[in-house]
C-alpha positions as CSV (number, residue, x, y, z in Angstrom):
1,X,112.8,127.5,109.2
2,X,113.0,129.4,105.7
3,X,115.4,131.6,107.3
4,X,117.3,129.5,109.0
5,X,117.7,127.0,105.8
6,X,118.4,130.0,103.7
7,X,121.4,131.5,106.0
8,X,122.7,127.7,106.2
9,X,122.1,127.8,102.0
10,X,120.3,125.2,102.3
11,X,117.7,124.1,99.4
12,X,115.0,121.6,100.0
13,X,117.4,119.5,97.6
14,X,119.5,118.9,100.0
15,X,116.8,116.8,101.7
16,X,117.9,118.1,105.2
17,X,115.5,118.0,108.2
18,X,114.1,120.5,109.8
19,X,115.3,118.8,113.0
20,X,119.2,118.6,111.5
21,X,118.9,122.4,110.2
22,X,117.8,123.5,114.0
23,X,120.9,121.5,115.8
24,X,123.2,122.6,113.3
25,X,122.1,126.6,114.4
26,X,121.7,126.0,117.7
27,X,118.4,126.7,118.6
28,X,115.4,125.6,120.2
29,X,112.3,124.6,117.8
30,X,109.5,127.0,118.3
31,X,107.3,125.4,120.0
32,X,110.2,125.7,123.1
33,X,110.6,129.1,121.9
34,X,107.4,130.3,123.1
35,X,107.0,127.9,125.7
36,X,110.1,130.0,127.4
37,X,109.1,133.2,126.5
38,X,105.9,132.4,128.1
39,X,107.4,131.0,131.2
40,X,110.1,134.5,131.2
41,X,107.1,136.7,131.3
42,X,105.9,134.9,133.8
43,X,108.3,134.8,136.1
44,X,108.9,138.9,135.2
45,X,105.5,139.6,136.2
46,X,105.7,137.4,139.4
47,X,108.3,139.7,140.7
48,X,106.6,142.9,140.2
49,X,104.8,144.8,143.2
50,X,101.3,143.5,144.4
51,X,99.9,146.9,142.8
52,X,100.7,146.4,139.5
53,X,98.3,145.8,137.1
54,X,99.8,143.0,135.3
55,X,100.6,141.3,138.7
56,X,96.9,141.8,139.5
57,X,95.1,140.4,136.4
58,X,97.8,137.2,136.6
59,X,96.5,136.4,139.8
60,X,93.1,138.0,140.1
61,X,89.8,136.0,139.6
62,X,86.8,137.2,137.6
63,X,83.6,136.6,139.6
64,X,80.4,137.5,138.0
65,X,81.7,137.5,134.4
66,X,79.8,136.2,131.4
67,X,81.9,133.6,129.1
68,X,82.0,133.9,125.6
69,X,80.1,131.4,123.2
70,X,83.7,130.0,121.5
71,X,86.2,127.9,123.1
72,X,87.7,129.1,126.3
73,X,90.9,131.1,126.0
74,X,94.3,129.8,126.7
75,X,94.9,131.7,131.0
76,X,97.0,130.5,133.4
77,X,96.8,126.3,132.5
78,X,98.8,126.9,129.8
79,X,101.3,128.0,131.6
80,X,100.8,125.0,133.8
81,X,101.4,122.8,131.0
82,X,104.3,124.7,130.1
83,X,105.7,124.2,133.6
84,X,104.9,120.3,133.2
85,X,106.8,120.0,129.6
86,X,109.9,121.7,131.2
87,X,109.9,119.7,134.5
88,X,108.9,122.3,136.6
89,X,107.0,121.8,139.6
90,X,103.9,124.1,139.6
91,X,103.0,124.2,142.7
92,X,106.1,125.9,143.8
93,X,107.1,128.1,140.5
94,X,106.4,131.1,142.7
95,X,109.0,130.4,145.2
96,X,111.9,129.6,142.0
97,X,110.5,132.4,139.9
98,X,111.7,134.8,142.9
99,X,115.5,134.5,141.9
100,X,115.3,136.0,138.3
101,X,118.8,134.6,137.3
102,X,118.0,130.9,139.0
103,X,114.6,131.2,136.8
104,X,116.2,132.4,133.4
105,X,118.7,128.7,134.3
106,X,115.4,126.5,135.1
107,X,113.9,127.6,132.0
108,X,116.6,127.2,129.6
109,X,117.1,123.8,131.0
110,X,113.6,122.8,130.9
111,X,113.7,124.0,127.2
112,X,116.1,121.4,126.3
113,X,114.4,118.6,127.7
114,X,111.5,119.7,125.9
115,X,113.4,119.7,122.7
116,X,115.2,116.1,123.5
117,X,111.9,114.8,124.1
118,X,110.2,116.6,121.1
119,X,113.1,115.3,118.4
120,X,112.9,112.0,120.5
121,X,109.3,111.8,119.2
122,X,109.7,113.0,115.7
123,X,112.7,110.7,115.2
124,X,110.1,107.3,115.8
125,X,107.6,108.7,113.9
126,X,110.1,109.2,111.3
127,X,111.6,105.7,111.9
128,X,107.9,104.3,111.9
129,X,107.1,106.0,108.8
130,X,109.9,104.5,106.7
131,X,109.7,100.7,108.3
132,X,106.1,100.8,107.1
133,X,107.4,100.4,103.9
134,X,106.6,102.9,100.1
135,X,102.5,103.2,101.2
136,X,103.3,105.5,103.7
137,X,101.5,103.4,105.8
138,X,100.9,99.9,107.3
139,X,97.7,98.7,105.1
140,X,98.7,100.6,101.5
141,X,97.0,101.7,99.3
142,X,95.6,99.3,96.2
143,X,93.8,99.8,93.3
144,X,91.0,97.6,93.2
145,X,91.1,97.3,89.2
146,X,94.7,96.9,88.1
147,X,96.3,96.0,91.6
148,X,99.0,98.5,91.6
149,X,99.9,99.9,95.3
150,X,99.8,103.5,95.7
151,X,101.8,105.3,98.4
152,X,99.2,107.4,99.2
153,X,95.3,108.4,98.9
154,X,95.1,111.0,96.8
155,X,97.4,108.9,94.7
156,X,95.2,106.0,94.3
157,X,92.0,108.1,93.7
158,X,94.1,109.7,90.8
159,X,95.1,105.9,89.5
160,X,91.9,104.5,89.5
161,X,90.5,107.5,87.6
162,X,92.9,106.6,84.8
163,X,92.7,102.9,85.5
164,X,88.7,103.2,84.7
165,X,89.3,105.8,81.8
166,X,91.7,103.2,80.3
167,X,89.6,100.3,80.8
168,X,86.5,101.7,78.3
């Protein structure tokens, strides 16, 4: 986004979203970004040969393998989940991921209805946040000595530390 805003010449004075500064360059957020590239690659492997190792490990199962103490890594249900945010069925990628040009035109589709509905989202949350009114949020923040309303937490902690020191 530093890039982007800095070809644009765009300074964070100009109090331009990141949302606005993505439409006006044309490009996907990156979150869609690697969703696709994901989704490419897995399409490319799809149409290699059977014997290739890539092909083998994508589809392949581990049997008597030991898991590791941390949290599982990402495999083949993120891709799932990828196929589900860009509309496309999983249970039958493998038959549209045979027609590399017809995948390529899936994908970049499905990556604009993830973006619609991504900028979708962050426009309520962004409408939410200023109908809430200065707080930031729906109960504000208050200073239980002096009353004043702070917009934020860290805000209010800082208040009432000078609130008390003024008080003595």
């Amino acid at each position: 986004m530093r890039c982007l805003r800095k070809i644009e010449g765009l300074t964070w004075k100009d109090r331009v979203t990141n949302e606005e500064v993505l439409k006006k360059a044309g490009m996907p957020s990156l979150y869609a970004l690697l969703k696709q590239r994901r989704l490419r690659w897995l399409g490319h492997v799809h149409r290699m040969e059977p014997s290739r190792l890539p092909r083998q490990v994508l589809l392949g199962e581990v049997v008597h393998a030991k898991r590791p103490v941390s949290r599982p890594r990402l495999r083949f249900d993120c891709a799932k989940r990828d196929m589900a945010e860009f509309n496309i069925d999983h249970r039958h990628w493998e038959r549209l991921a045979e027609g590399r040009d017809e995948w390529r035109k899936i994908i970049n589709e499905g990556c604009h209805i993830y973006d619609e509905a991504w900028l979708g989202v962050l426009a309520q949350k962004r409408i939410r946040r200023h109908t809430t009114g200065s707080s930031g949020c729906a109960e504000g923040f208050y200073c239980h000595i002096c009353g004043r309303q702070c917009r934020s937490r860290i805000g209010l902690f800082s208040h009432t530390k000078k609130c008390r020191l003024d008080s003595v």
